[in-house]
C-alpha positions as CSV (number, residue, x, y, z in Angstrom):
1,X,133.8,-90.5,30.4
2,X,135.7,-87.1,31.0
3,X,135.3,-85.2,34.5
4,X,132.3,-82.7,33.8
5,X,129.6,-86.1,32.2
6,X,131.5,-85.3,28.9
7,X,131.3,-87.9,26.7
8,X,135.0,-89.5,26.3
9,X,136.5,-89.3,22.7
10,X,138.0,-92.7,21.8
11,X,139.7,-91.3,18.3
12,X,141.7,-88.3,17.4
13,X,139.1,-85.2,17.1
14,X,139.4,-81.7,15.7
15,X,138.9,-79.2,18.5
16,X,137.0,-76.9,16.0
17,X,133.4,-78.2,16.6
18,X,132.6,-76.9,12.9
19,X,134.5,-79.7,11.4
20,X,134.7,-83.7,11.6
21,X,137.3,-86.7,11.9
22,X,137.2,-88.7,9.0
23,X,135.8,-91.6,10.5
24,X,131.9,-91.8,11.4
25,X,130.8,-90.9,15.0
26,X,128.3,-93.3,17.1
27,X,127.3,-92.3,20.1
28,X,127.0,-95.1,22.8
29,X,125.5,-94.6,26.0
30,X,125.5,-97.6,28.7
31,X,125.5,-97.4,32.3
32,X,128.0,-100.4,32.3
33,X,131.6,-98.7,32.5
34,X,133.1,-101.9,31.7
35,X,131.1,-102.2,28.0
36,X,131.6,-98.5,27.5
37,X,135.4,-99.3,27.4
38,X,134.9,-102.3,26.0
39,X,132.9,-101.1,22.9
40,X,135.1,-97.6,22.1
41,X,138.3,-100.4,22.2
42,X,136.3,-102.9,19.9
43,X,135.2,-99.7,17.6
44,X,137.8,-97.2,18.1
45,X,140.0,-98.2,15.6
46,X,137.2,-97.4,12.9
47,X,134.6,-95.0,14.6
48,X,135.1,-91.9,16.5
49,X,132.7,-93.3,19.7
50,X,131.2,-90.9,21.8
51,X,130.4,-93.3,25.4
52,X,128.6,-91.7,27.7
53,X,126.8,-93.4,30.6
54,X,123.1,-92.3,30.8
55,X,120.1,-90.8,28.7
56,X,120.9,-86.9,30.0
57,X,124.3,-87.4,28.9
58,X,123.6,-88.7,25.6
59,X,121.1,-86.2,24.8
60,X,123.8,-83.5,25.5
61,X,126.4,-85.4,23.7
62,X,124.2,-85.4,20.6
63,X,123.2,-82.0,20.8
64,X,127.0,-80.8,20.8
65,X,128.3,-83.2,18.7
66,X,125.2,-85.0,15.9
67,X,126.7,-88.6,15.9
68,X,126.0,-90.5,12.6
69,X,124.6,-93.2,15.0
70,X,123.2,-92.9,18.1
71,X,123.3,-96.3,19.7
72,X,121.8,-97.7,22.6
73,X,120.1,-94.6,24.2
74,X,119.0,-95.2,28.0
75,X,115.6,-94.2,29.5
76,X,116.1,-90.4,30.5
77,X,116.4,-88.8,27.2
């Protein structure tokens, strides 16, 4: 995760917020840092995976950025 609770982008992204990467978007949230790297390396190479690492920061990420799947949302949202 980016300095700020910003959810870290594991793919390339287009700064514009109007458009999307090519690739589908999940959003992971986990308060386990070590499966938040270890899924965005395992999905990374075919999903543009938002990982965040609790409820209030997945609710946010959605909001800015609708994923195509939210996955794994923690209590707190």
């Amino acid at each position: 995760m980016s300095a700020g609770g910003e959810p870290a982008r594991v793919s390339e992204t287009v700064d514009d917020a109007t458009q999307r990467t090519e690739k589908p978007c999940i959003l992971w949230a986990d308060d386990n840092a070590d499966m938040r790297e270890y899924v965005s390396r395992l999905l990374g190479g075919r999903f543009d995976v938002q990982a965040v690492s609790d409820g209030e920061a997945a609710l946010a990420a959605a909001r800015a950025h609708p994923p195509d799947l939210p996955y794994r949302l923690l209590p707190g949202v």
